[in-house]
C-alpha positions in Angstrom: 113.3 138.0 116.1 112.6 141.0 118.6 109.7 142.2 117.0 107.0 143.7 119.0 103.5 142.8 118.6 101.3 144.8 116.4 98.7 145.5 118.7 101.2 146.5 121.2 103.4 148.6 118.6 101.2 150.7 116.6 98.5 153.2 117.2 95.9 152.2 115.1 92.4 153.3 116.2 89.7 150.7 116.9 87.8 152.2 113.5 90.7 151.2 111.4 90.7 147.9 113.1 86.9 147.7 112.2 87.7 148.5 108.9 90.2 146.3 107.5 88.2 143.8 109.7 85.2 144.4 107.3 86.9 144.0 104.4 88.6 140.8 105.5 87.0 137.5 103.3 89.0 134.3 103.5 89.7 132.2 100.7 88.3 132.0 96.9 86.2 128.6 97.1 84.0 127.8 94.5 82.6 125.1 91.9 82.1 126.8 88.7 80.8 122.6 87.2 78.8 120.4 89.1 77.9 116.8 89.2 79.5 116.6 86.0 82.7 114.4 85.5 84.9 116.9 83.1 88.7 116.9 82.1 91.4 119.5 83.6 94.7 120.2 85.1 94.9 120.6 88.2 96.9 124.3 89.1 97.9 125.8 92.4 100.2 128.8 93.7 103.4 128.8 95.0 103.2 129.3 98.4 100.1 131.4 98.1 100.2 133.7 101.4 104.1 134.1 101.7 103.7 134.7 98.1 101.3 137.3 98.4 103.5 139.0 101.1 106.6 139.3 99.5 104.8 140.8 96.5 102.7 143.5 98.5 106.2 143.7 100.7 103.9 143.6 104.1 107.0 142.6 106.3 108.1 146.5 105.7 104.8 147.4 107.7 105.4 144.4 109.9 108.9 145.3 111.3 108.0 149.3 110.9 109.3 151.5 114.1 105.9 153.2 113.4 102.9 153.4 111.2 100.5 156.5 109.3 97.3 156.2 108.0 97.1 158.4 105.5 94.4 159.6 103.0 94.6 158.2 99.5 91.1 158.5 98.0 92.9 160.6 94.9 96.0 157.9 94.8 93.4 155.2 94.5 91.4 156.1 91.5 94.2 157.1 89.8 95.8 153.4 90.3 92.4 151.5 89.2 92.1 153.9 86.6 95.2 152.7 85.2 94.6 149.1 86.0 91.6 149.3 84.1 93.2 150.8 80.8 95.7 147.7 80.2 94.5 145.3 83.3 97.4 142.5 82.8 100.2 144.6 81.7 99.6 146.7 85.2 98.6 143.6 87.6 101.5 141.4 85.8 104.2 144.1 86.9 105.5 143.4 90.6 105.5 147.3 91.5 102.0 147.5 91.2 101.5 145.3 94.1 102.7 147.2 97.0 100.6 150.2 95.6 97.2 148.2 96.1 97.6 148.3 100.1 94.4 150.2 100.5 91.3 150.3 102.2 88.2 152.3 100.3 84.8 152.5 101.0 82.3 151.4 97.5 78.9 151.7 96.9 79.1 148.4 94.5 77.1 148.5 91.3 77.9 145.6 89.3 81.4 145.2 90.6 82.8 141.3 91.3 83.2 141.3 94.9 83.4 138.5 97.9 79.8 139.1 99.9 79.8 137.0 102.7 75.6 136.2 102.8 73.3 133.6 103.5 72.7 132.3 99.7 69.9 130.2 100.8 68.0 128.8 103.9 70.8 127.1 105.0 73.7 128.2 103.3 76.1 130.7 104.4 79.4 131.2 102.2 81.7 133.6 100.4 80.5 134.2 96.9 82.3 136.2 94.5 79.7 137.7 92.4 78.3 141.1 90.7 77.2 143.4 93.6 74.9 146.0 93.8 74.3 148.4 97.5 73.2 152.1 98.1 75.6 151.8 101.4 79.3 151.8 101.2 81.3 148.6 102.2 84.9 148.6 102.7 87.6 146.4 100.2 91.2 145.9 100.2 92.7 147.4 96.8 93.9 144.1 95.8 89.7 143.0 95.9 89.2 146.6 94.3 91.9 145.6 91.5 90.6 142.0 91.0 86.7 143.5 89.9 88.3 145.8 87.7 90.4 143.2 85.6 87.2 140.8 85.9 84.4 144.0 85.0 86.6 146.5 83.3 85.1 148.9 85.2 86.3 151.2 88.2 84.3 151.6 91.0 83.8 155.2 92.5 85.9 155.9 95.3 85.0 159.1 98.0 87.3 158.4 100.4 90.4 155.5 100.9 93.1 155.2 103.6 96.6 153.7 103.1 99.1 152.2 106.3 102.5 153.8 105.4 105.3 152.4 107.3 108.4 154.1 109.2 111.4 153.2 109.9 112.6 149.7 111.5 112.6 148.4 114.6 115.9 146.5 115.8 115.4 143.0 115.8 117.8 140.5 116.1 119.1 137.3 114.2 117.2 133.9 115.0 118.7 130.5 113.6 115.9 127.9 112.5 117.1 124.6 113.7 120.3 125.9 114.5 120.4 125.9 110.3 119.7 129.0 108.9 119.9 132.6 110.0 117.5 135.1 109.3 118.3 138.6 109.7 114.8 140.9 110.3 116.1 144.0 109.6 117.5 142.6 106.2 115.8 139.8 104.7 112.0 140.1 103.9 110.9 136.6 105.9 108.3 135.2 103.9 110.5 135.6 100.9 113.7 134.8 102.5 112.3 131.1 104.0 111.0 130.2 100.6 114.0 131.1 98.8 115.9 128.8 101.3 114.2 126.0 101.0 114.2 125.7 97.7 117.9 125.3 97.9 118.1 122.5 100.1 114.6 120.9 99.2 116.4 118.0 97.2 119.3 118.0 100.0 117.9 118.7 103.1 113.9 117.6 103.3 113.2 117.6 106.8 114.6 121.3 107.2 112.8 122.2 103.7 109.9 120.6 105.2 110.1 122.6 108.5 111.0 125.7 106.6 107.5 125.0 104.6 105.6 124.7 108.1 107.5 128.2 109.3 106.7 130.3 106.2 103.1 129.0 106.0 101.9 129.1 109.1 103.6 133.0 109.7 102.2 134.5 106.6 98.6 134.7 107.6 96.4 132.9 110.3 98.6 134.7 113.2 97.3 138.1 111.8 93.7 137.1 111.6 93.7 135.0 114.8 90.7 135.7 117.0 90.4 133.4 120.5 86.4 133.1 121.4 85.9 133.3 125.3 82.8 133.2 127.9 82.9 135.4 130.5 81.9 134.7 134.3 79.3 137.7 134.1 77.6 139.4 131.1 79.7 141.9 130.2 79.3 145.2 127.2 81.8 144.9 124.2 81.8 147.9 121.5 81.7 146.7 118.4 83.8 148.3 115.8 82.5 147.3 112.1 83.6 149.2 108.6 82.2 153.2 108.3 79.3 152.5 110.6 79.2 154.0 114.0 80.2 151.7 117.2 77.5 150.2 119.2 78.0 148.4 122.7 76.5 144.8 122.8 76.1 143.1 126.3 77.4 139.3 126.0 79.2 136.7 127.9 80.4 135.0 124.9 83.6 137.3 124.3 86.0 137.2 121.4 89.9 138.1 122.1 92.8 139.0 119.1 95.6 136.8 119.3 99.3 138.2 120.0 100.0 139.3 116.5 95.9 139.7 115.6 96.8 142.5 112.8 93.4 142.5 110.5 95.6 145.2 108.4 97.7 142.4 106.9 95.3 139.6 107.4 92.8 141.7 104.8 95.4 142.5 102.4 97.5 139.2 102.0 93.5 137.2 101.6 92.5 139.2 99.1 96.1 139.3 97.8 95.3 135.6 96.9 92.0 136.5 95.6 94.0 138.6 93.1 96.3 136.0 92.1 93.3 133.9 91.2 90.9 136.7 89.5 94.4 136.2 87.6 93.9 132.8 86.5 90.5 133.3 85.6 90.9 136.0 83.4 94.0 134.7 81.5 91.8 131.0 81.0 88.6 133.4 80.1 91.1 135.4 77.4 92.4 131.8 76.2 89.3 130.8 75.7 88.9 128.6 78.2 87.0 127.8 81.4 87.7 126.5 85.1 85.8 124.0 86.9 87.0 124.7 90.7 88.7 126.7 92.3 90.2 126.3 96.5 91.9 129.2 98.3 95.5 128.9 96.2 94.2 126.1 93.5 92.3 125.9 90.3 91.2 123.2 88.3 91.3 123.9 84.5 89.4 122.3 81.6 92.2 120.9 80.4 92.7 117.8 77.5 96.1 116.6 75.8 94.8 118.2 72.3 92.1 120.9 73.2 88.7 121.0 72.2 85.0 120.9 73.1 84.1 118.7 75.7 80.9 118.1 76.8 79.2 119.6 79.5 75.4 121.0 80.8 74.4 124.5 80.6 77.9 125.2 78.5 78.1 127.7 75.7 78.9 125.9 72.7 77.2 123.0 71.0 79.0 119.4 70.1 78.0 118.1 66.5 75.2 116.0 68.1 73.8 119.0 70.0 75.1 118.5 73.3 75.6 121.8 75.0 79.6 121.8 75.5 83.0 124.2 77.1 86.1 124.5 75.6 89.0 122.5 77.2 92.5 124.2 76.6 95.4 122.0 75.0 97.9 121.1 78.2 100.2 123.7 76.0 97.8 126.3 76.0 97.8 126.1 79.8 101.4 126.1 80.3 102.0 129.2 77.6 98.4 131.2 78.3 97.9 130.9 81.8 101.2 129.8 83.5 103.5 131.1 82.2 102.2 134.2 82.1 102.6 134.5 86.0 105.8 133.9 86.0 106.4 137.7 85.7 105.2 137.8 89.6 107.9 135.7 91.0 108.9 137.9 93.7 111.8 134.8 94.8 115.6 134.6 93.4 117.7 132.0 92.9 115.9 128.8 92.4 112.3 129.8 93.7 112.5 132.6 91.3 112.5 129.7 88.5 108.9 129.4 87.9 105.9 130.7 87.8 103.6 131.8 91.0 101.1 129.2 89.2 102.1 125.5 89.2 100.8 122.4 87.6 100.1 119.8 90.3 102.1 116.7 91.1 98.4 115.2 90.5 98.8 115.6 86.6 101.6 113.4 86.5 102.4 109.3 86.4 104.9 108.1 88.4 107.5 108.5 85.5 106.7 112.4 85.4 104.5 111.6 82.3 101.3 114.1 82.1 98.2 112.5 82.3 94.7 112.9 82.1 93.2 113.7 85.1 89.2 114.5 85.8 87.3 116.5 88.1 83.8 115.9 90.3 82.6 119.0 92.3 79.7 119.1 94.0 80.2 122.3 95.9 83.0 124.7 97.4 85.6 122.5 98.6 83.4 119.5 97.8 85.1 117.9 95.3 87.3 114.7 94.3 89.6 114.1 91.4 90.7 110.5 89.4 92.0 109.2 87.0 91.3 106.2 84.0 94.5 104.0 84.1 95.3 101.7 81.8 92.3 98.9 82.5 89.7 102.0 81.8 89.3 101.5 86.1 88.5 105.1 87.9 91.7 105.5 90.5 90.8 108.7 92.5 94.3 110.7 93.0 92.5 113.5 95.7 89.8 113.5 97.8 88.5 116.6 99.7 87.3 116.1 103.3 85.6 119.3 103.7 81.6 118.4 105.0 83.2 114.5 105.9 86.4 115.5 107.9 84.0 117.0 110.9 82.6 113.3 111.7 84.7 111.0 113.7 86.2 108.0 111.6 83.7 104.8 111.3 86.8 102.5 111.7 90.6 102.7 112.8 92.8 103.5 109.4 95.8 101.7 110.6 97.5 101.4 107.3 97.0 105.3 106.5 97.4 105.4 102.8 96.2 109.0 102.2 96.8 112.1 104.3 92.9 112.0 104.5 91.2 108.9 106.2 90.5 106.1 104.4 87.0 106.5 104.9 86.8 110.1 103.4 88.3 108.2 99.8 85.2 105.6 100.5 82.8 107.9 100.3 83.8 109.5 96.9 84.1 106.2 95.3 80.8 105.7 95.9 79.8 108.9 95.1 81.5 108.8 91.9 80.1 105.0 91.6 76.5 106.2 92.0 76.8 109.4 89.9 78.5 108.0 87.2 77.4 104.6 87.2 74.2 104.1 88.9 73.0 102.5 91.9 74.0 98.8 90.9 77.7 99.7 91.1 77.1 101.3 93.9 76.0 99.0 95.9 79.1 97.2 95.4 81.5 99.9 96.9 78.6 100.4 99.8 80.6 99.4 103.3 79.1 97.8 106.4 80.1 100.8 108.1 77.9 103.1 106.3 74.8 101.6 108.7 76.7 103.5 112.1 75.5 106.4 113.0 77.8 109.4 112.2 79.3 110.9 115.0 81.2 114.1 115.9 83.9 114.4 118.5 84.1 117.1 120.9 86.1 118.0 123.5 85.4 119.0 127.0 86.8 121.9 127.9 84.3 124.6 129.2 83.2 125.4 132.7 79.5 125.5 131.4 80.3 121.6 130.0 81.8 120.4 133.0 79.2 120.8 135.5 76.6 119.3 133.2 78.5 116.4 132.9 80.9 116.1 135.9 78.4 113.3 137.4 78.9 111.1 134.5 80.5 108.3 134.2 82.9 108.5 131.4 83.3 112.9 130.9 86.3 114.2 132.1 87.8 117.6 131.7 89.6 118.2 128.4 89.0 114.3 127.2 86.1 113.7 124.8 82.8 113.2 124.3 80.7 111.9 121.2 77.8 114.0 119.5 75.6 112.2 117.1 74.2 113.8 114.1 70.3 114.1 114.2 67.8 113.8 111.2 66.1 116.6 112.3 69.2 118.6 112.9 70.3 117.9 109.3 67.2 119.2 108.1 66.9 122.2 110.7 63.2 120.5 112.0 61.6 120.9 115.5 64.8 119.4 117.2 67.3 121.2 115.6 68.3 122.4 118.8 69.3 119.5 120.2 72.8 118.5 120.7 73.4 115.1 121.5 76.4 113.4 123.4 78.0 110.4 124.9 81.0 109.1 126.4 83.6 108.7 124.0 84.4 105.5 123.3 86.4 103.9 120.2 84.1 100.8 120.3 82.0 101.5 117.2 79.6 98.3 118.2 78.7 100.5 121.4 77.4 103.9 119.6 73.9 102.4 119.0 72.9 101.1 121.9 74.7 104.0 124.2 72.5 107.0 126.0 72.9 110.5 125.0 71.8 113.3 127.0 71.2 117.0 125.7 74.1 119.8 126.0 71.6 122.0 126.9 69.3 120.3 129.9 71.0 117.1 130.5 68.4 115.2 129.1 68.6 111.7 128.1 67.8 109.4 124.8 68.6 106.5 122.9 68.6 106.0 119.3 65.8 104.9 117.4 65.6 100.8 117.7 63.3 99.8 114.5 63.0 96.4 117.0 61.5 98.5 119.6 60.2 101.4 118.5 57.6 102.4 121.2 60.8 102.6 123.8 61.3 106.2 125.6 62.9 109.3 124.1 64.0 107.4 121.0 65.3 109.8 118.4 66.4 109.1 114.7 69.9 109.9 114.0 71.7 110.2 110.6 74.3 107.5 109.5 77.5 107.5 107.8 76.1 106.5 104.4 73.3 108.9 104.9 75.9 111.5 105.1 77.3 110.5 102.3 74.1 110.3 100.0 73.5 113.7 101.3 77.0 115.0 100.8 76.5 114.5 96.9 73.5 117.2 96.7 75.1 119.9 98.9 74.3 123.0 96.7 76.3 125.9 95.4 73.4 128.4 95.9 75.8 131.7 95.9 76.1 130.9 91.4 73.1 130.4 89.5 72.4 127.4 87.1 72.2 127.6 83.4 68.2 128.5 84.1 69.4 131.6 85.8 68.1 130.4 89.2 69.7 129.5 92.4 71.7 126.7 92.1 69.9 123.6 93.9 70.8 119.7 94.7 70.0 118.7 91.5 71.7 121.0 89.2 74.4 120.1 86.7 76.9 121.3 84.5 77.9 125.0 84.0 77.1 127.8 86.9 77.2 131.2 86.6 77.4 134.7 88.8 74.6 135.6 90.3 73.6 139.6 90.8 73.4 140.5 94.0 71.3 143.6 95.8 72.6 143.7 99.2 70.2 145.2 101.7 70.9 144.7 105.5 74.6 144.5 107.3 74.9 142.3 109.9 77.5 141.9 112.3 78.7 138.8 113.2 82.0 137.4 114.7 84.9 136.1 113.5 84.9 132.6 115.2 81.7 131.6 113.6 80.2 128.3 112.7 82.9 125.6 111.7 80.6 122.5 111.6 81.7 121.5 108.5 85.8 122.3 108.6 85.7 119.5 111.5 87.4 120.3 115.4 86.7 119.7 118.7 85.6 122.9 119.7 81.7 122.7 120.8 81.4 126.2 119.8 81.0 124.9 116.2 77.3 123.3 117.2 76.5 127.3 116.6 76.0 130.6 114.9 76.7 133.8 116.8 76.5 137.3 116.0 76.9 140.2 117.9 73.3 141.0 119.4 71.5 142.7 122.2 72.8 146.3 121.2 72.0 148.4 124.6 70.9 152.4 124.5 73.5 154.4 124.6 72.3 155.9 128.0 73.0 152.3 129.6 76.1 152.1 128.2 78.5 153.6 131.4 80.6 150.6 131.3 82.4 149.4 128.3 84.9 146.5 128.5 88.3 147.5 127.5 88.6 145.7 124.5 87.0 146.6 121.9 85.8 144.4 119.3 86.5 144.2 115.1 83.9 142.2 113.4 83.3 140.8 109.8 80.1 141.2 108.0 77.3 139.3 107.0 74.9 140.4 104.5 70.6 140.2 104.3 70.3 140.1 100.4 67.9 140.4 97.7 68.5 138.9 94.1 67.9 140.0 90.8 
């Protein structure tokens, strides 16, 4: 389209950069009811992130000849202040949108806000919960905005900055698939692409399809893209983070924005979706009602045909035998309390302007677009499966999440691919669900030979550093694949957590016990632990597939609290809640952090970096030329 890179276009100082970066916090992933089989219907947003563009109109800043930051401190509380007054009317009015692309410094005290934090030992995770800090942490408006319908408070803002755009710059016409022309200086893309394909989606799938895959994948990840790199020699980066002053950090391991890396927009269209959701929740709170999930642009209601109390641990209201309970909404109080309501930020025409920004899933429904009832099992952010009872009374789950499964390499080839997940990702929730529902009798019935393997990882080899540890091998050649099996001890961060484990990669399942592994790190070898020989050399006990899976059913949500008021643990049930939060010490860390449990090949994901080794000033002649915008993590107390 002839539009120049942001990076390259627009002067925007490294502090900025450091800024928006701080207040960047990817999706709203949480399980509000564990371990607990409940009703709902299953919601999610239309086309959440070019959604959220269209309505905060970021492609004006996008295809701007130039950009201002400008103060706004007075601007801001004037808006919140208003929000606050009549929180729906204001939020539920399209023109309030654009307004909220902000940046403010708060000192939080009692505000709902995403903290990224260790929650536990082991947990690190987004939480969106009641904050509390003496130091000032920077928020989009739209996260600003989403406390304030959620608290009813405003918080106090000193000081705010807002991105004002100028002008355009020229473009020029492109033709997707030779099919449809889009016009930059005219059309807004993220709306124009949507609007298009839902004209053609009944006529034309594979362009609607492509035209999906285009608008998607431009609204977001390129602006927040961040390539990780190792440098030859140790080299100093300056690290640009929120208010805080700049320090230099001396590292090989390097991190690089991608062409259109633009934290500006990648800030405000996340927590644009945050919005949209703080949305949801407080339209279900106002009806009445309560959520049991929610997943980036998705939320599962409590939903039944008729409404009523259903029960549920740790819930609010009693059943007539004394059961603690929630209150599921009717499927009409959904449609006319919490969808339809939304429909008022449609930012589309012409047929995408037809609904609401909220949808009810295609996983409500029977084949003959009858709504059914469908049931949800969480166990933890992204954790979750959902079923439903046909007509035998037989569980038939309709979505499985592979989030904390997907990273392992699959036990068995899935030639007849049923689901866009592996077929062993729906295994393991049946017998899940089996165990937790049924007991271990029925369980043992959906238990598959397979589970006995041990659970491996692939990885790929693609770094200088891998390559000479491994280039005598037989079996590891550069950018193929290698196998990493997944240790007890690792699991449960013992004395050999360190360790990382691979082997050649082979597809022959029969060969993983018997093979030798040698250490990332020294080259070392081992074999598995052979109950048949158990005095052999370097023998080490690996996890298997089914212990994986046991495990996978525990996984706490420690960022909410139980209905006790503590941390939330493996063997909590039923209703969570917020937890307060006293944040104490801001760490740095990067951007490209650990991915273990989204899956990939990358063997970057076997750790945790932040940015360390800060260097005296005085030693700090030499600064590499790019300078580097970080997120935060947070050292916590909680009350």
């Amino acid at each position: 389209m002839g539009l120049v890179h942001p990076a390259k276009k627009f002067d925007v100082s490294p502090r900025i950069i450091g800024s928006a970066m701080e207040a960047f916090y990817a999706g709203r992933t949480e399980c509000k009811i564990r371990r607990t089989k409940i009703p709902v219907v299953y919601c999610d947003l239309l086309s959440a992130y070019p959604t959220c563009n269209a309505l905060q109109k970021n492609w004006d800043v996008l295809t701007a000849e130039s950009l201002n930051i400008d103060d706004c401190a007075q601007e801001a509380r004037e808006l919140l202040e208003e929000i606050a007054r009549d929180p729906l009317k204001v939020l539920l009015d399209k023109s309030t949108w654009p307004k909220l692309r902000f940046f403010a410094p708060i000192k939080p005290s009692g505000d709902i806000l995403p903290l990224r934090a260790k929650y536990d030992d082991a947990c690190q995770n987004i939480g969106f919960n009641y904050a509390y800090s003496s130091d000032g942490i920077y928020y989009a408006g739209f996260d600003l905005a989403a406390s304030v319908l959620l608290t009813g408070k405003v918080p106090i803002i000193e000081s705010a900055f807002k991105v004002v755009p100028h002008g355009k710059q020229a473009g020029r016409e492109i033709h997707i698939r030779g099919e449809v022309t889009v016009n930059p200086v005219e059309d807004d893309f993220y709306q124009f692409v949507t609007e298009e394909r839902a004209k053609i989606k009944k006529t034309n799938e594979p362009l609607a399809d492509f035209l999906k895959c285009v608008g998607n994948g431009g609204a977001f990840g390129l602006f927040a893209q961040i390539d990780p790199g190792v440098e030859p020699d140790e080299v100093i980066v300056e690290v640009f983070s929120g208010a805080a002053d700049p320090f230099p950090s001396a590292t090989v391991n390097t991190e690089r924005g991608g062409s259109w890396y633009f934290p500006i927009l990648a800030s405000w269209i996340t927590s644009g979706a945050h919005l949209l959701l703080a949305l949801v929740e407080q339209l279900v709170t106002e009806a009445g009602g309560v959520w049991a999930l929610m997943d980036t642009d998705s939320a599962a209601i409590v939903a039944t045909e008729h409404g009523g109390l259903v029960p549920c641990p740790g819930g609010k209201r009693p059943m007539p035998d004394g059961r603690n309970a929630v209150y599921a909404l009717s499927w009409e109080e959904v449609r006319t309390k919490v969808v339809e309501p939304l429909c008022a930020l449609n930012p589309y025409r012409g047929d995408a302007g037809k609904e609401s920004v909220l949808k009810i899933e295609k996983e409500n429904f029977s084949h003959n677009g009858k709504q059914r009832q469908l049931f949800a099992y969480s166990v933890s952010s992204k954790r979750y499966c959902m079923f439903i009872l046909n007509e035998h009374g037989d569980r038939e789950i309709v979505k499985a999440s592979a989030h904390g499964l997907g990273f392992l390499y699959p036990p068995f080839e899935d030639r007849e691919r049923k689901h866009k997940e592996h077929q062993w990702i729906w295994d393991a929730w049946e017998y899940i669900l089996a165990l937790e529902l049924e007991g271990p009798a029925a369980a043992r019935a959906r238990r598959k030979p397979y589970f006995d393997l041990p659970a491996m990882m692939q990885i790929a080899i693609t770094t200088p550093a891998l390559l000479a540890r491994f280039k005598a091998q037989t079996g590891f050649r550069p950018l193929n694949f290698m196998l990493a099996v997944q240790l007890m001890a690792e699991i449960s961060n013992g004395p050999q957590s360190t360790l990382c484990l691979v082997t050649a990669f082979t597809k022959d399942r029969s060969a993983w016990k018997t093979a030798i592994y040698r250490d990332i790190a020294t080259g070392d070898e081992y074999t598995l632990y052979d109950e048949d020989s158990p005095n052999g050399p370097c023998q080490i006990d690996a996890m298997c597939y089914g212990g994986i899976i046991e495990q996978h059913r525990f996984h706490p949500e420690p960022k909410f609290c139980g209905s006790d008021g503590q941390p939330c643990g493996r063997n909590t049930r039923g209703l969570l809640q917020r937890r307060h939060v006293q944040i104490g010490r801001k760490i740095p860390i990067r951007k490209e952090s650990n991915r273990r449990w989204e899956g990939g090949n990358d063997p970057s994901i076997c750790k945790f970096m932040t940015w360390s080794n800060p260097i005296p000033p005085q030693q700090s002649t030499f600064a590499w030329k790019i300078a580097a915008s970080i997120q935060l993590t947070l050292s916590l107390r909680f009350s």
